[in-house]
N, CA, C and O atoms as a GROMACS GRO file, in nm:
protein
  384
    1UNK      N    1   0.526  -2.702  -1.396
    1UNK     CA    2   0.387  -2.677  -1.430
    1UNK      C    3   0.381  -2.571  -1.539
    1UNK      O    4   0.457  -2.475  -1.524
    2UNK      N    5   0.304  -2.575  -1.644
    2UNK     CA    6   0.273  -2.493  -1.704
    2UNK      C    7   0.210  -2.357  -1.696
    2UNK      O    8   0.118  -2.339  -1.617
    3UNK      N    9   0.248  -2.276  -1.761
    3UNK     CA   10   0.198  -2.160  -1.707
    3UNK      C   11   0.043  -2.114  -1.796
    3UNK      O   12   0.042  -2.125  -1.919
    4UNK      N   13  -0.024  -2.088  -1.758
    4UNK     CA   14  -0.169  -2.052  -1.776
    4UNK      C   15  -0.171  -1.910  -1.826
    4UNK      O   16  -0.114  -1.815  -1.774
    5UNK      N   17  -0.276  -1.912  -1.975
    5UNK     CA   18  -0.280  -1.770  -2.028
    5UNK      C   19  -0.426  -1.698  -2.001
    5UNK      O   20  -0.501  -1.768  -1.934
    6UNK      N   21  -0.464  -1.606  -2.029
    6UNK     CA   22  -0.549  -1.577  -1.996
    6UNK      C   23  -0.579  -1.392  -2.071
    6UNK      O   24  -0.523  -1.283  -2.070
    7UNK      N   25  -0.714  -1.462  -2.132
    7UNK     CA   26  -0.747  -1.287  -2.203
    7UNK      C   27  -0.821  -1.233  -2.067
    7UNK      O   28  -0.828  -1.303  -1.967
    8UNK      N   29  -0.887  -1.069  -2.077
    8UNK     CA   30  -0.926  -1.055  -1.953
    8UNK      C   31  -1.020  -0.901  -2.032
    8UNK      O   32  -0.953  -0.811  -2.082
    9UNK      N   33  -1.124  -0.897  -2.030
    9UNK     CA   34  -1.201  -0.729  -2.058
    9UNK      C   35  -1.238  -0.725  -1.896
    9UNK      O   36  -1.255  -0.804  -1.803
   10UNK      N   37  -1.240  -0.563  -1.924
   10UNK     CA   38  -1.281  -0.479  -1.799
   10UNK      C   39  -1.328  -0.382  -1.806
   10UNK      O   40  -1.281  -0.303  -1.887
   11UNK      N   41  -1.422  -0.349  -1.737
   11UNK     CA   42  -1.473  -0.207  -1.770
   11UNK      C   43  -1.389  -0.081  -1.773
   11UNK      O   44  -1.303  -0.052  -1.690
   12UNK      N   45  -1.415  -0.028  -1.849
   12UNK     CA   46  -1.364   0.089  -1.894
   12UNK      C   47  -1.293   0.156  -1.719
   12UNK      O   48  -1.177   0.138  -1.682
   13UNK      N   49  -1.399   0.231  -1.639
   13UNK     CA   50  -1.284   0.252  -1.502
   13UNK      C   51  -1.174   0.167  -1.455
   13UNK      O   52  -1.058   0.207  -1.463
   14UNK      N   53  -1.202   0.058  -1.408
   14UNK     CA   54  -1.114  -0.072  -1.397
   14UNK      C   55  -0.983  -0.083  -1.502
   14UNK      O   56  -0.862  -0.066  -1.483
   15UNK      N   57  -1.043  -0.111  -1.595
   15UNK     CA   58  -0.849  -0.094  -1.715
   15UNK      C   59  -0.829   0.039  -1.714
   15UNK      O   60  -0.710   0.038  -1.746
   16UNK      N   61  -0.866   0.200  -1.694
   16UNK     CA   62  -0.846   0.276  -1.674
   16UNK      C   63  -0.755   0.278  -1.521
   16UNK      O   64  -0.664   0.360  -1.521
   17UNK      N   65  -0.770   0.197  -1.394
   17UNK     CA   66  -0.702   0.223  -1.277
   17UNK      C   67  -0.605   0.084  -1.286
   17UNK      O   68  -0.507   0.074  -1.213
   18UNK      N   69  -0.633  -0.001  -1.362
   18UNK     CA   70  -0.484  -0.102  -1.430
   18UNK      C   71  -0.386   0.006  -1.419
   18UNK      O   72  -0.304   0.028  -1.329
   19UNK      N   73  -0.419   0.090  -1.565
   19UNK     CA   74  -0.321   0.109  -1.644
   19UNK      C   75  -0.262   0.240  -1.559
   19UNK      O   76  -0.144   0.268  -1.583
   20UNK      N   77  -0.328   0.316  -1.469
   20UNK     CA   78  -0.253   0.382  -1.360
   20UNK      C   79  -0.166   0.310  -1.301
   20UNK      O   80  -0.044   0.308  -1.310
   21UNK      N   81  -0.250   0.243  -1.232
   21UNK     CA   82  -0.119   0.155  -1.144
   21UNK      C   83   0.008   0.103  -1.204
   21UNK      O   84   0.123   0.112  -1.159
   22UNK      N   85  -0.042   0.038  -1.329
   22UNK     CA   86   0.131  -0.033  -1.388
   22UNK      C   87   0.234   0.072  -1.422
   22UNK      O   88   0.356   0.062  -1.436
   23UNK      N   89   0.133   0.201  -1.435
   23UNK     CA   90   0.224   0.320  -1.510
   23UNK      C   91   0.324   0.408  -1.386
   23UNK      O   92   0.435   0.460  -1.393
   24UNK      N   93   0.218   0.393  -1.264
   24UNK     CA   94   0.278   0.438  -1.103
   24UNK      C   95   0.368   0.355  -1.106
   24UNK      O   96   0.480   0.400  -1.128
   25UNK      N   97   0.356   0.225  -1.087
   25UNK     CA   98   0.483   0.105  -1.057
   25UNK      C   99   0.570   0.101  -1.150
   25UNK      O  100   0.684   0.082  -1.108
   26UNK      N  101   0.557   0.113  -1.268
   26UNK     CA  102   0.623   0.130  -1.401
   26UNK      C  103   0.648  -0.024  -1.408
   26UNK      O  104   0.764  -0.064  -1.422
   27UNK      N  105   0.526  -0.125  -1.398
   27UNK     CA  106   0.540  -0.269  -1.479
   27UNK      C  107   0.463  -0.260  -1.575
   27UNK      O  108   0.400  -0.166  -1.624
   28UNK      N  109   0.477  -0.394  -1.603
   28UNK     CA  110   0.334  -0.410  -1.686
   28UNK      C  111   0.201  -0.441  -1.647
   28UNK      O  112   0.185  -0.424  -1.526
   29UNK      N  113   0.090  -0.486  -1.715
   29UNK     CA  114  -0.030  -0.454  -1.666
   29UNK      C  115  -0.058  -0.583  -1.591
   29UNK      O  116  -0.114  -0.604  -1.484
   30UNK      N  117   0.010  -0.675  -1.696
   30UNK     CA  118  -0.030  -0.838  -1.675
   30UNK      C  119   0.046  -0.847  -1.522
   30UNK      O  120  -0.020  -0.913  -1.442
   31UNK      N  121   0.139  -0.806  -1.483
   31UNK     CA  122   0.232  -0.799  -1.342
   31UNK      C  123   0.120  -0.742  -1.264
   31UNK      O  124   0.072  -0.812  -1.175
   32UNK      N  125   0.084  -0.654  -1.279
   32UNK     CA  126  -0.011  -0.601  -1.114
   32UNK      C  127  -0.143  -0.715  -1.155
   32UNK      O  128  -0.195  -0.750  -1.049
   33UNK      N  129  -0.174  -0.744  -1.208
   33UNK     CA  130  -0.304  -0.856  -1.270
   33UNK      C  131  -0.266  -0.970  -1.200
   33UNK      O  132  -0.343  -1.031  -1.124
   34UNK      N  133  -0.122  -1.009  -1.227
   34UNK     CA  134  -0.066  -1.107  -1.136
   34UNK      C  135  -0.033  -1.154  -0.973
   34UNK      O  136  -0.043  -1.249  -0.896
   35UNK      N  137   0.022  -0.991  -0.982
   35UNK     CA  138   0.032  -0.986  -0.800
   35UNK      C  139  -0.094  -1.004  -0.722
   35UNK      O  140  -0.108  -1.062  -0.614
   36UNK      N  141  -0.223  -0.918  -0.829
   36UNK     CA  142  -0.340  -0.893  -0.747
   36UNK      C  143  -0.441  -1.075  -0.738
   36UNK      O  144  -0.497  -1.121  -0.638
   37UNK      N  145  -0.434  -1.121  -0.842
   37UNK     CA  146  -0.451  -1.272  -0.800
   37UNK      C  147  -0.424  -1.307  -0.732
   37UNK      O  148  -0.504  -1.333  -0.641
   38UNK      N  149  -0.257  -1.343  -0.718
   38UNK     CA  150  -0.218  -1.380  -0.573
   38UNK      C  151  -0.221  -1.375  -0.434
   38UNK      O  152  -0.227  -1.474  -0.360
   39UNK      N  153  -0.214  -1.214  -0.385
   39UNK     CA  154  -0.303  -1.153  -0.289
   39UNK      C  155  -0.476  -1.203  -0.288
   39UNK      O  156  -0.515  -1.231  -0.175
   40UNK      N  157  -0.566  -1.214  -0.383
   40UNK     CA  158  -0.678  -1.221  -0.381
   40UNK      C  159  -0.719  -1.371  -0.361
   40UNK      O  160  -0.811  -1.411  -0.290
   41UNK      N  161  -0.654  -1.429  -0.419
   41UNK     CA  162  -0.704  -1.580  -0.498
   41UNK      C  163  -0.624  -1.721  -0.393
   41UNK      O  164  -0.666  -1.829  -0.351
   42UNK      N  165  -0.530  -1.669  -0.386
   42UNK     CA  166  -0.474  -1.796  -0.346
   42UNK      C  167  -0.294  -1.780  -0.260
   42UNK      O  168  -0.184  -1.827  -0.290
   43UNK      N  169  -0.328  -1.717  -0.178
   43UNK     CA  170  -0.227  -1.697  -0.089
   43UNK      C  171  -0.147  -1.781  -0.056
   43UNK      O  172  -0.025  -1.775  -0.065
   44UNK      N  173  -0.256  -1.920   0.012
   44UNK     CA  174  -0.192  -2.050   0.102
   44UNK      C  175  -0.150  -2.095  -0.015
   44UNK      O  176  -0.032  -2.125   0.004
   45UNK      N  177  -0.180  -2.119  -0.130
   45UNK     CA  178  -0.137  -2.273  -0.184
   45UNK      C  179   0.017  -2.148  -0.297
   45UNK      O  180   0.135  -2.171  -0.321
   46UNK      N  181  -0.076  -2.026  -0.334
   46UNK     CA  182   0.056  -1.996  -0.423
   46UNK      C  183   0.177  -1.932  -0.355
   46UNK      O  184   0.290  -1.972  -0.384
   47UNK      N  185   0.156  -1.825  -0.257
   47UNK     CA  186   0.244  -1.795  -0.127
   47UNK      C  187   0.252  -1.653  -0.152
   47UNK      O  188   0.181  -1.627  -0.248
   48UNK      N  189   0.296  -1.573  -0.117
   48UNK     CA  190   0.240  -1.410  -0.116
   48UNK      C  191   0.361  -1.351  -0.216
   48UNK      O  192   0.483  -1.348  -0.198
   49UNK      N  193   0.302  -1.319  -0.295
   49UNK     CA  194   0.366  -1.164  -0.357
   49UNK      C  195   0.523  -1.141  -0.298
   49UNK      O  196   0.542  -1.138  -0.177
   50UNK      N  197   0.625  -1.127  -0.389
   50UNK     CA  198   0.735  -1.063  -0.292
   50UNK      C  199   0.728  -0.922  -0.327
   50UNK      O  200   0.724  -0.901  -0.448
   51UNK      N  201   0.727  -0.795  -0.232
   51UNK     CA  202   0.724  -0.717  -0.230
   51UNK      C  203   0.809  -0.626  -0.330
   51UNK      O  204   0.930  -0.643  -0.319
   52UNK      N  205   0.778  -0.554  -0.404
   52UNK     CA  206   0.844  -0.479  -0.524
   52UNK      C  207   0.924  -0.382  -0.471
   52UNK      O  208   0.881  -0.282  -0.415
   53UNK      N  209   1.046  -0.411  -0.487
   53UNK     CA  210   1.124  -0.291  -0.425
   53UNK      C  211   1.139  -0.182  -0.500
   53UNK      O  212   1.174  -0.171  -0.618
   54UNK      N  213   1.094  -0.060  -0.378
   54UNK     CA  214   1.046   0.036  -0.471
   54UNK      C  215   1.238   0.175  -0.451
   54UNK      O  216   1.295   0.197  -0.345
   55UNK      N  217   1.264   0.211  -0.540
   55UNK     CA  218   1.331   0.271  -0.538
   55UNK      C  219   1.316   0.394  -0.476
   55UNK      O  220   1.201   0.430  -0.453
   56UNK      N  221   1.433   0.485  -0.436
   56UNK     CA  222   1.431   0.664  -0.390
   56UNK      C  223   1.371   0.718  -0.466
   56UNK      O  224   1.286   0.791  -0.415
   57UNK      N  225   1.373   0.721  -0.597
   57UNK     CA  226   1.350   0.826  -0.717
   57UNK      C  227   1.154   0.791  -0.707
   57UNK      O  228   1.070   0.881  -0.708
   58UNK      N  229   1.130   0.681  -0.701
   58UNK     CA  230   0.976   0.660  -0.698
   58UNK      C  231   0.882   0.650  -0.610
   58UNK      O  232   0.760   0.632  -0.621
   59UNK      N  233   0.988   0.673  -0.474
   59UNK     CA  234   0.957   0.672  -0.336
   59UNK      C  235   0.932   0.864  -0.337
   59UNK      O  236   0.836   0.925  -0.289
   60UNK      N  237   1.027   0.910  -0.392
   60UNK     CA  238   1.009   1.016  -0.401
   60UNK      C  239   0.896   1.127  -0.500
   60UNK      O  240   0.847   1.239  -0.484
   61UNK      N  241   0.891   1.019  -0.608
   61UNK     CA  242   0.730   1.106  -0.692
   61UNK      C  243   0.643   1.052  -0.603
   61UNK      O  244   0.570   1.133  -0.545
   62UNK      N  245   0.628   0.894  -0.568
   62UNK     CA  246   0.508   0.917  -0.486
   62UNK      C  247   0.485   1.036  -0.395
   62UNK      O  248   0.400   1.124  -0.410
   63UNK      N  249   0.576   1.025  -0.296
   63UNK     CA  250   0.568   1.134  -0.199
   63UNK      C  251   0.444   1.284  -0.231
   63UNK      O  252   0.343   1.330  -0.178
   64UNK      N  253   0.516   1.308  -0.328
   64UNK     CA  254   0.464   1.432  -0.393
   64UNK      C  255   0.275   1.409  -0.440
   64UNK      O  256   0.184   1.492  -0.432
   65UNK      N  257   0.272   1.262  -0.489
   65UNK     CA  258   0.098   1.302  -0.503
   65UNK      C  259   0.045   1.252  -0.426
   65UNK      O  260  -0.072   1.219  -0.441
   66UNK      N  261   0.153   1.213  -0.253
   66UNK     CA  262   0.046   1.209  -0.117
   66UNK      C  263  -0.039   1.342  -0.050
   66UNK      O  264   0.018   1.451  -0.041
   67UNK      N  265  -0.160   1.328  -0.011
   67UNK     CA  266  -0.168   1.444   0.089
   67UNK      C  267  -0.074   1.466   0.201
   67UNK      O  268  -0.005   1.386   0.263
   68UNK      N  269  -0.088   1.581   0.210
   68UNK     CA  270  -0.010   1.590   0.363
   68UNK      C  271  -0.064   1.734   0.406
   68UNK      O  272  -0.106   1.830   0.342
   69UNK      N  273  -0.045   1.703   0.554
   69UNK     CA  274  -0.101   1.798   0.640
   69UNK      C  275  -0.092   1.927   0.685
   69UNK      O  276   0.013   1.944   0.748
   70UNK      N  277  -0.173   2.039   0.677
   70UNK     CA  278  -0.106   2.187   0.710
   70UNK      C  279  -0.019   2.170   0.811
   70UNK      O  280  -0.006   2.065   0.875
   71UNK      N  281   0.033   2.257   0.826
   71UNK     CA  282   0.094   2.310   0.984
   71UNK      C  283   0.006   2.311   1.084
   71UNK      O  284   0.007   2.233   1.179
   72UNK      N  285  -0.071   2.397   1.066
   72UNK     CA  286  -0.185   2.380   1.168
   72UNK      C  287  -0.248   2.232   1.188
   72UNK      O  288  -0.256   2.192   1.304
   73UNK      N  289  -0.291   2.149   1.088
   73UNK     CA  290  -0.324   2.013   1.143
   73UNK      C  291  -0.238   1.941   1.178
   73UNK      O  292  -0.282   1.840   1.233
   74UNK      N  293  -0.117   1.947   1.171
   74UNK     CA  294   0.012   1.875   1.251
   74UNK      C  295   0.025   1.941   1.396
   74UNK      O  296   0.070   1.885   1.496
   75UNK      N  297  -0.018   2.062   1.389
   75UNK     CA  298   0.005   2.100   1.524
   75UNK      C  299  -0.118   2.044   1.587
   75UNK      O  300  -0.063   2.026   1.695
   76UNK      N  301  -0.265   1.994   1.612
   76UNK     CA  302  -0.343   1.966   1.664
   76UNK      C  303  -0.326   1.863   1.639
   76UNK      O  304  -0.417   1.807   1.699
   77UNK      N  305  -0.246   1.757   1.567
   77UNK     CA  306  -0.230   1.606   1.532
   77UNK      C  307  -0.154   1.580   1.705
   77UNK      O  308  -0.182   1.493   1.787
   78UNK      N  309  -0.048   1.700   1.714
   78UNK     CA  310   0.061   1.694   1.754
   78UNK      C  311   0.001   1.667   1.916
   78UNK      O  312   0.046   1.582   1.993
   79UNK      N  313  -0.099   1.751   1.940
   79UNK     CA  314  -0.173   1.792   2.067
   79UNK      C  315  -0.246   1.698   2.116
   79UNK      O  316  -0.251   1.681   2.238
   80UNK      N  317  -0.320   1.615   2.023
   80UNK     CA  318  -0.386   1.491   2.040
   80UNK      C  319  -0.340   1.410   2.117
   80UNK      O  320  -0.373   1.347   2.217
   81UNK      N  321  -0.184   1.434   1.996
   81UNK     CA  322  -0.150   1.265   2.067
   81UNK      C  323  -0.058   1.266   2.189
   81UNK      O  324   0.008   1.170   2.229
   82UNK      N  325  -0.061   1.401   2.248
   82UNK     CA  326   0.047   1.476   2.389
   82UNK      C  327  -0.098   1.425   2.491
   82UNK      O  328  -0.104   1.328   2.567
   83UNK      N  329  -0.169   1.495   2.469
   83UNK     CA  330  -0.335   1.493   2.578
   83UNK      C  331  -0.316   1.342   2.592
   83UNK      O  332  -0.285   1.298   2.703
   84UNK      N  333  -0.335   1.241   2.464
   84UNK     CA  334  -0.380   1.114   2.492
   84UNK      C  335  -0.263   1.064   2.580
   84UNK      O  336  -0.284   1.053   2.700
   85UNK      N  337  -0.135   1.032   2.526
   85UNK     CA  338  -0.067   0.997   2.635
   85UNK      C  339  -0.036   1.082   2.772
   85UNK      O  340   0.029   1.042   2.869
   86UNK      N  341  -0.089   1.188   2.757
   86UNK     CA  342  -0.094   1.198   2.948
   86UNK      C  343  -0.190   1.185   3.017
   86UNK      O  344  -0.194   1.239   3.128
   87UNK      N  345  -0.353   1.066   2.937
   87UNK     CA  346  -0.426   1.046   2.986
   87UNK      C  347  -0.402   0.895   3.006
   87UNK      O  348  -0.479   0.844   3.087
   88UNK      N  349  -0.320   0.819   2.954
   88UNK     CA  350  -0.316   0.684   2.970
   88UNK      C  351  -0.270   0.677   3.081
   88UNK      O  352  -0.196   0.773   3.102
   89UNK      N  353  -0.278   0.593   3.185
   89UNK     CA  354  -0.182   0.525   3.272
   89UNK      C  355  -0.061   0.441   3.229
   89UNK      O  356  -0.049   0.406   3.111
   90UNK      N  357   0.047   0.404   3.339
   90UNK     CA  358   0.126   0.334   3.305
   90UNK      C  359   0.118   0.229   3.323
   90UNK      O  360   0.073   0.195   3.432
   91UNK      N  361   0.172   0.092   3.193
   91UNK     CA  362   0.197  -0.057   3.265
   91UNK      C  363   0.216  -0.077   3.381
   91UNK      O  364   0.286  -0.002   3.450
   92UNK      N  365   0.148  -0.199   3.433
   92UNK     CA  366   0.249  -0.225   3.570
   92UNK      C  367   0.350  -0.300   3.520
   92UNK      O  368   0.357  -0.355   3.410
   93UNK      N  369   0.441  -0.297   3.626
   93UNK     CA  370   0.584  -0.360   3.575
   93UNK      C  371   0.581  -0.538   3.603
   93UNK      O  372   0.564  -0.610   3.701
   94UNK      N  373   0.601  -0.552   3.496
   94UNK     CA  374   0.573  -0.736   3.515
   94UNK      C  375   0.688  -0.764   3.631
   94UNK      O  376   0.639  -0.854   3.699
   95UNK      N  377   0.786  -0.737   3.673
   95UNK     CA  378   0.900  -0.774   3.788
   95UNK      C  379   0.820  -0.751   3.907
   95UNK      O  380   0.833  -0.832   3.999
   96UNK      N  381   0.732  -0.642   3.921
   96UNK     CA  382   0.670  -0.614   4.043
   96UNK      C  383   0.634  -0.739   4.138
   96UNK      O  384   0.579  -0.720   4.247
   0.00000   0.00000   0.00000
């Protein structure tokens, strides 16, 4: 099958968060334009995206412009989730 071309304008924010993204992923623009069709448009008939393997080195800048949490909100993250599981009950045991 032939492959299909396609011009494309966008508003100014929109090709502004393109050209982030291809520059985060380090493809090109037409590649995330591509993936995001696929995901969007036509899953069943074209079949999903194979996942971009992302390397250490870019696993690692991301890292850096995630949030992440004080100390103190890890410690009440931490507390949450101690309280919640010693408020759950336990399964019953399917052998029972």
């Amino acid at each position: 099958m032939k492959d299909s071309h396609l011009t494309l304008r966008l508003p100014g924010a929109l090709g502004d968060a393109l050209e982030a993204r291809a520059a985060e992923d380090r493809v090109p623009k037409s590649q995330v334009v591509r993936e995001a069709v696929v995901r969007y448009l036509a899953p069943e008939r074209v079949g999903r995206a194979e996942p971009r393997q992302v390397t250490a080195r870019e696993l690692a800048a991301r890292w850096q412009t995630l949030p992440h949490l004080t100390p103190e909100d890890a410690a009440a993250f931490a507390d949450d989730i101690a309280r919640t599981g010693d408020a759950m009950p336990l399964p019953e045991s399917p052998w029972a």
